[in-house]
N, C-alpha and C positions, 0 to 999 in steps of 0.2 A: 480609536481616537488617533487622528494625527497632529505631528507636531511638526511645525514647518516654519520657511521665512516664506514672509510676505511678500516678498520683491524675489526671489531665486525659488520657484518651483520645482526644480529639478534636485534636492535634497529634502529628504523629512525622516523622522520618526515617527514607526504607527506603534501603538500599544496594542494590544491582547489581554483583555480579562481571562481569567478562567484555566491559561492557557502554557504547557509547559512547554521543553526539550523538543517532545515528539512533534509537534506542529512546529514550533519555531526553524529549527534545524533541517524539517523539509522545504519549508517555505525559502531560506537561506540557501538551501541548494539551488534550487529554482531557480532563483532570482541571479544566485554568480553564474547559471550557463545563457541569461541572455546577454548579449554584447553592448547594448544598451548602459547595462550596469556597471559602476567604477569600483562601489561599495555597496555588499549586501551582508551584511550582521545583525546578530541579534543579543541582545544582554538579557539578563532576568536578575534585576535589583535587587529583590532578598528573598533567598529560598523559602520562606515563609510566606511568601505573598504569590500568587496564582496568577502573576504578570508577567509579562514578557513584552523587548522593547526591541522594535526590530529597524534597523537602519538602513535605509535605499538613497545611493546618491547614484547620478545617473550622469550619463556624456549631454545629457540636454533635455531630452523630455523628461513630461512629468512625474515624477516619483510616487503620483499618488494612479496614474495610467497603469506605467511601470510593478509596481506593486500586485495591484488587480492582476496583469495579464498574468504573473507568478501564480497567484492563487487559482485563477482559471487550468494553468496546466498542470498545476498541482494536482489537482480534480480529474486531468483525464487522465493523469499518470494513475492516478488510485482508481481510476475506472476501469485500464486497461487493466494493471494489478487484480482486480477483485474478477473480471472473465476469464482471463488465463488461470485463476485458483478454481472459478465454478467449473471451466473445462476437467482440468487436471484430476477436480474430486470425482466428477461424472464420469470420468475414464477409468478412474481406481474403482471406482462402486461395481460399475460394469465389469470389469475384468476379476473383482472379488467374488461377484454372483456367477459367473462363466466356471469359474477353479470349483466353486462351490458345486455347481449340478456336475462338473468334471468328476468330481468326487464321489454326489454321491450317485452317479450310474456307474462309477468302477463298483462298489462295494457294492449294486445292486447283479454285477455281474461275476463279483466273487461270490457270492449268496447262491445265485443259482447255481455256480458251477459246483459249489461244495454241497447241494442243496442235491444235485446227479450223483450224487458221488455214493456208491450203494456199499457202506462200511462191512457189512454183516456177512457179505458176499467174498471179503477176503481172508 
């Protein structure tokens, strides 16, 4: 929901159901690194209540423009975040299964070599 004036589009509050800290406080970063932006906060009226009240005033466009493009690059920031983590785990997995067969063809190669070893004979 947005709260706005009617004559000065370039200031409003939007509301967030459902919504705490973690979205708000991203979204609030977002929005203070465009230059656009004068004022980007967000309040949350009573910790009992699952709202959140987020403030965009802006050098002149519209707040409600403004706003969106934050949540758009909020989104690729958590896109780029979520490949660089699929990468990261796909490299660890791969490199845990590598140590793994490392291991076990040493101990297939301690085996045989204790496996020569003709104890009776000394």
């Amino acid at each position: 929901m947005e709260h706005g004036s009617i004559t000065n589009n370039s200031h409003a509050t939007f509301t967030l159901t459902e919504e705490d800290h973690t979205l708000a406080n991203a979204v609030r970063f977002v929005l203070n690194q465009d230059p656009r932006v004068t004022v980007g906060a967000y309040t949350i009226p009573h910790p009992s209540h699952e709202k959140v009240n987020i403030r965009v005033q802006t050098t002149g466009d519209p707040a409600s423009e403004v706003f969106k493009d934050a949540c758009q690059e909020l989104m690729q920031i958590n896109r780029h975040v979520r490949s660089v983590f699929d990468k990261a785990v796909t490299a660890y997995k791969a490199e845990e299964e590598r140590k793994a067969k490392e291991a076990e063809e040493e101990l297939k190669r301690q085996r045989e070599l204790f496996g020569s070893m003709d104890i009776e004979s000394n």
